[in-house]
C-alpha positions in Angstrom: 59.4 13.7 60.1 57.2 11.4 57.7 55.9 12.7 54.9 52.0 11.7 54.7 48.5 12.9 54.2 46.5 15.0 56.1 42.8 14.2 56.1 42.0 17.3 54.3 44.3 16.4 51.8 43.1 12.9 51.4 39.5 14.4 51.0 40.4 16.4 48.3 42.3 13.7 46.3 39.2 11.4 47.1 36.9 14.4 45.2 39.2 15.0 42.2 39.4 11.6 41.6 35.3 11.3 41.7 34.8 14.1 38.9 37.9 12.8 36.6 35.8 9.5 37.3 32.4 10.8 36.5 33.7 13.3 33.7 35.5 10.0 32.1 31.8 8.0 32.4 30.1 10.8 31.1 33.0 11.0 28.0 32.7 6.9 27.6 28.8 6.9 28.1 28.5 9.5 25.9 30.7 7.9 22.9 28.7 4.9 23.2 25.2 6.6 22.4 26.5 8.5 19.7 28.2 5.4 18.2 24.5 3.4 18.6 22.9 6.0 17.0 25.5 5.8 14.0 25.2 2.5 13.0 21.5 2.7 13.9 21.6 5.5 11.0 24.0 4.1 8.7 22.2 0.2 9.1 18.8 2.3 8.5 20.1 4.1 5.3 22.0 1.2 4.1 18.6 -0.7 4.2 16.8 2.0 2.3 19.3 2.5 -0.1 19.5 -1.3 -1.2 15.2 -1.2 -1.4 15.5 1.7 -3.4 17.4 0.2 -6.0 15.0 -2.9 -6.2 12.2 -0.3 -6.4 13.7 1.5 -9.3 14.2 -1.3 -11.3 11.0 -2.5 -10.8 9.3 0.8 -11.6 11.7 1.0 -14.7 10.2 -2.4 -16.3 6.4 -1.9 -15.0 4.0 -3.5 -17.3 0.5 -4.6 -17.8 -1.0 -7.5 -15.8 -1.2 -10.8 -16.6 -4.9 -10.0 -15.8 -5.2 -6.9 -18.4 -4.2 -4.6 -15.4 -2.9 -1.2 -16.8 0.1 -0.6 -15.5 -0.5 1.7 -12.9 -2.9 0.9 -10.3 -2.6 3.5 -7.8 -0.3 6.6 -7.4 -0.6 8.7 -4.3 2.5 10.4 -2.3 2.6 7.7 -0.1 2.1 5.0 -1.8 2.7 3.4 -5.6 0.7 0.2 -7.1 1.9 -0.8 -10.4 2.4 -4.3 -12.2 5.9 -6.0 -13.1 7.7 -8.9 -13.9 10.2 -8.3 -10.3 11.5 -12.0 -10.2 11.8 -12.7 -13.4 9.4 -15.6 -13.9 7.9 -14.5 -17.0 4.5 -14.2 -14.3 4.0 -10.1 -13.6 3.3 -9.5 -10.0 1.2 -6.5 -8.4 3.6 -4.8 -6.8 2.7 -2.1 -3.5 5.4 0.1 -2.1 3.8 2.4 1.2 4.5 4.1 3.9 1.1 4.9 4.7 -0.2 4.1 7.4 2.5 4.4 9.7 2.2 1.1 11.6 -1.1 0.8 11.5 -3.1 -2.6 10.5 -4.4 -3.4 7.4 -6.4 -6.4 5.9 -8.1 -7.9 2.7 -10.8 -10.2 2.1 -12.3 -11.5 -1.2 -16.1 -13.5 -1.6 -18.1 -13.6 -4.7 -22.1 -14.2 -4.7 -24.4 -15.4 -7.6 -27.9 -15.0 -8.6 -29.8 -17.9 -10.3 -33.0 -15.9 -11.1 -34.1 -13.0 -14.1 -33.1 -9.6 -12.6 -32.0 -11.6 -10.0 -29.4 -10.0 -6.6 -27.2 -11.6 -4.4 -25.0 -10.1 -1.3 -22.0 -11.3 0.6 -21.1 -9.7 3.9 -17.9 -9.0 5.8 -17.4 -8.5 9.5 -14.8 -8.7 12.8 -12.4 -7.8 10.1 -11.3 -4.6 12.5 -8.7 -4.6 15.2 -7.9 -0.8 15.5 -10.0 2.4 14.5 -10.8 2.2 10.8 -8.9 5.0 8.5 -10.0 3.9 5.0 -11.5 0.9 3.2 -12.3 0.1 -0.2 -14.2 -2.4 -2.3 -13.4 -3.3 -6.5 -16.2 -4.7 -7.7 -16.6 -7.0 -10.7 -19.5 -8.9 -12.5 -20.3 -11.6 -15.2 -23.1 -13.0 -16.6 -25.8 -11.7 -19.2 -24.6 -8.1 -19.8 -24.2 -7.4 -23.4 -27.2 -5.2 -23.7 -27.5 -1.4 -22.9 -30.5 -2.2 -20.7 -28.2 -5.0 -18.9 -26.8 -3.9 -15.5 -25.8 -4.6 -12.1 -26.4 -1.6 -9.0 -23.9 -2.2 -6.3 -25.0 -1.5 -3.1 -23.0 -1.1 0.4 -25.7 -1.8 3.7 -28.2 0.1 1.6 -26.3 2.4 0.0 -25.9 3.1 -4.0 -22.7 2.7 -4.4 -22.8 3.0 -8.6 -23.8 1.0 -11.5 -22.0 -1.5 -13.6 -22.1 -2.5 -17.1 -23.3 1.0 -18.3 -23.2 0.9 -21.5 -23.2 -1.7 -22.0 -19.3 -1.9 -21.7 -19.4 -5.6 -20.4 -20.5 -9.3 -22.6 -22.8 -12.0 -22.4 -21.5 -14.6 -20.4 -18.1 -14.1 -21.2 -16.5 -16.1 -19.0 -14.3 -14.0 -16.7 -14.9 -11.2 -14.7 -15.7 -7.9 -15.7 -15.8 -3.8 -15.2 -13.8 -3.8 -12.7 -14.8 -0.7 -10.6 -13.3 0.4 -7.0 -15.6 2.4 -4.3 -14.5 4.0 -1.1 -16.5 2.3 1.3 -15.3 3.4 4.8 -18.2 5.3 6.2 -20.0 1.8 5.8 -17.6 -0.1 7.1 -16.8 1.8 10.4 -18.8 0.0 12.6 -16.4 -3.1 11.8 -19.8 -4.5 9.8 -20.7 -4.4 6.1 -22.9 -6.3 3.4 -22.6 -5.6 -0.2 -25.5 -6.5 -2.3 -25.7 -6.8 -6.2 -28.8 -5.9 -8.1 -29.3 -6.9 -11.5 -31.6 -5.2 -14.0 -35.2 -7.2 -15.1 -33.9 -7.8 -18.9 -30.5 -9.9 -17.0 -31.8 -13.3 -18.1 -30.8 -16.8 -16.7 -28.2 -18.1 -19.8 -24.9 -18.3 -18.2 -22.9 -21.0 -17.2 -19.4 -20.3 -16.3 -18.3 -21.4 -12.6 -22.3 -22.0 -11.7 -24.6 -23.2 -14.0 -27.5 -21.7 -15.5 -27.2 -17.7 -13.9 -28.1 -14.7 -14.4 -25.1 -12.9 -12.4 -22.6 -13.1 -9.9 -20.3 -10.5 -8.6 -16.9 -10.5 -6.7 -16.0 -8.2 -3.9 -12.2 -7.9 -3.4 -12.9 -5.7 0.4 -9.8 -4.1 1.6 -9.7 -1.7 4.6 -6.7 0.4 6.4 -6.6 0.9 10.3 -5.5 4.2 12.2 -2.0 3.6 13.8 -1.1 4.3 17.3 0.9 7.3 18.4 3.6 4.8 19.0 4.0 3.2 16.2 6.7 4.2 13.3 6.7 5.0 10.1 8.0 1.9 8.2 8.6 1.7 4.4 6.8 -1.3 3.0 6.9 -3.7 0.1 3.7 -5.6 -0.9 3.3 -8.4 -3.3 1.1 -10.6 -5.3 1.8 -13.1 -7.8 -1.2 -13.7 -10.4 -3.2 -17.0 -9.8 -6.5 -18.5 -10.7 -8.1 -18.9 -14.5 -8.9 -16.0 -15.1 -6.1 -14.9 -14.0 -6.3 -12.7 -10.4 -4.6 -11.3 -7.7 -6.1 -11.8 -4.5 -5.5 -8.8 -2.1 -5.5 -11.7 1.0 -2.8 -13.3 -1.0 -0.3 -10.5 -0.6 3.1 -11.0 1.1 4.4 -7.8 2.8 8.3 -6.8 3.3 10.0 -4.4 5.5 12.1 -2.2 3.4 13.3 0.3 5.9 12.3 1.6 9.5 12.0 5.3 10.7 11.2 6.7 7.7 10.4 10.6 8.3 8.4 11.9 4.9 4.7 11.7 6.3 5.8 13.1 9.2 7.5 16.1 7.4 4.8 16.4 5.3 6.9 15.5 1.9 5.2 13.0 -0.7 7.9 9.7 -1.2 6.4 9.9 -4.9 5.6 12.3 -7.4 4.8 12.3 -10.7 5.5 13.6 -14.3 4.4 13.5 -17.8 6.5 13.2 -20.6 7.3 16.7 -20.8 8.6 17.0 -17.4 5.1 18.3 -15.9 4.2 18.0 -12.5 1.4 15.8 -12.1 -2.3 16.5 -9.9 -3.6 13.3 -8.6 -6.6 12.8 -11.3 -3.8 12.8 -14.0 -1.2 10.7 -12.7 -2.6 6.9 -13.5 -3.0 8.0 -17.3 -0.5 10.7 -17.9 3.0 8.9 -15.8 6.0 8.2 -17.8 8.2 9.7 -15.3 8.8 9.2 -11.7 11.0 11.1 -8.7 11.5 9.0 -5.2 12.2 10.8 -2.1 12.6 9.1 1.5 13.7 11.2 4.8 15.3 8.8 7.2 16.3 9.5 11.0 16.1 6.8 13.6 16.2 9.7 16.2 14.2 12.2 14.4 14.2 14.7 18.0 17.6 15.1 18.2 20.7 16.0 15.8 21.8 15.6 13.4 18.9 16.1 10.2 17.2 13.5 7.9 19.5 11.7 5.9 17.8 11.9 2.4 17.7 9.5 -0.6 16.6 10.2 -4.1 16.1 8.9 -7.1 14.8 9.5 -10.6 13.2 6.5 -13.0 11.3 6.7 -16.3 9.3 3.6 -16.9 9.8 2.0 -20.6 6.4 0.6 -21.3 5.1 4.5 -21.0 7.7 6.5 -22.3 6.7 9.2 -24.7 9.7 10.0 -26.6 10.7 6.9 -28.5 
């Protein structure tokens, strides 16, 4: 009698073979997704790691501008301004690392107005600038022209609104020749409805003797407008590098003129809730935010990374300490 199959049997070797089959796609399958998410990881912290570095040194051997900058600008937890000499031009560049927002857009736009008249004004205006929700905007504001006398000053208004007064003091000159009292107001309740005019008021004793850029005025005033949009949902946190190099005479740097670089993708610290900086004095003392631009001479750097931040394993962490020369306290 042959030896063969019976249907039953041939049924059963048919199912076996489907589960080793789907238990060996599920196995293979499996081993691929954890190997993406691997060199997704490792590629992510390799990327932050090597940014890092640059960031250190630049941090390290900050300095002031090559327009009389100090040499911090801004320090928040989630994003560091400062000036330094990154590429070794002998030309110091404004340098931006952020995280903040996470995605979202962001834009800069610089116009200057001037006043020909005695207690003269003059206004510029900005608009369409918005293609998002607006999260935060900014104006620095500086002036020149006859301004060496206490009763010599310049209101700054934004659609109506008093925004402060320059040249209090008087801490500015008489037509000196470059701008001056450089001052920065939050502007973004004014600038929400993607609309906004900023106007420039000089006192009655500002007098028409000036003649640097326009001939015979009494003022002008530049408006370096900056603004931040709300990010979608969607959108990642990305760690980014922002530069200007110093043009013009006097010497400037143009927010519009600002290249930004991608340092490293999924990056987890605003989510979490932990600052990527924080600051020290020179003893070693934590620093609040109204002491940080003065008081700095020591730096910690924290970034969280996970390109898969829902699922095992945890945020791969890199840190890193830096003390910058130019303010160091114990030499």
């Amino acid at each position: 009698m042959k030896n063969s199959f019976t249907l039953i049997e041939t049924l059963v070797s048919i199912t076996i073979f489907a589960l080793a089959m789907g238990v060996m796609s599920g196995l293979i399958f499996w081993g691929y997704r954890s190997y993406a998410y691997t060199f997704q990881q490792a590629t992510a912290i390799n990327e932050a790691r090597k940014g890092v570095e640059v960031m250190v040194k630049g941090i390290r051997e900050a300095r002031m501008g090559d327009d009389g900058g100090y040499i911090i600008e801004k320090a928040e937890d989630y994003e560091f301004i400062f000036y330094s000499d990154i590429d070794k031009d002998e030309a110091v560049e404004r340098v931006r690392y952020f995280i903040k927002p996470a995605g979202g857009g962001q834009g800069a736009q610089t116009d200057q107005c001037v006043s020909f008249s005695s207690g003269g004004s003059c206004s510029i205006s900005f608009s369409n600038f918005l293609e998002e929700t607006l999260e935060s905007a900014q104006v620095k504001v500086s002036v020149e022209g006859d301004l060496d006398s206490s009763n010599e000053t310049v209101d700054i208004y934004a659609d109506g609104v008093n925004l402060g007064t320059l040249c209090v003091g008087s801490d500015c000159g008489q037509c000196v020749g470059f701008w001056q009292d450089l001052t920065t107001f939050d502007v973004t309740s004014q600038a929400s409805d993607n609309s906004i005019q900023f106007t420039a008021i000089a006192s009655s004793k500002v007098g028409v003797f000036c003649d640097w850029q326009e001939e015979s005025h009494s003022l002008q005033a530049k408006f370096e407008f900056s603004w931040v949009e709300t990010p979608g949902p969607e959108e990642k946190a990305i760690f980014k590098k922002g530069i200007i190099d110093p043009s013009g005479w006097p010497i400037g740097y143009p927010l519009e003129n600002e290249e930004i670089f991608i340092i490293s993708e999924n990056i987890q610290n605003e989510a979490r809730g932990i600052p990527v900086f924080t600051y020290y004095d020179g003893d070693h003392n934590l620093l609040g935010v109204s002491d940080r631009i003065g008081k700095t001479t020591l730096m910690h750097l924290k970034l969280m990374i996970n390109v898969n931040p829902d699922k095992p394993p945890k945020d791969f962490i890199l840190e890193s300490d830096t003390q910058i020369r130019n303010l160091k306290t114990n030499l």
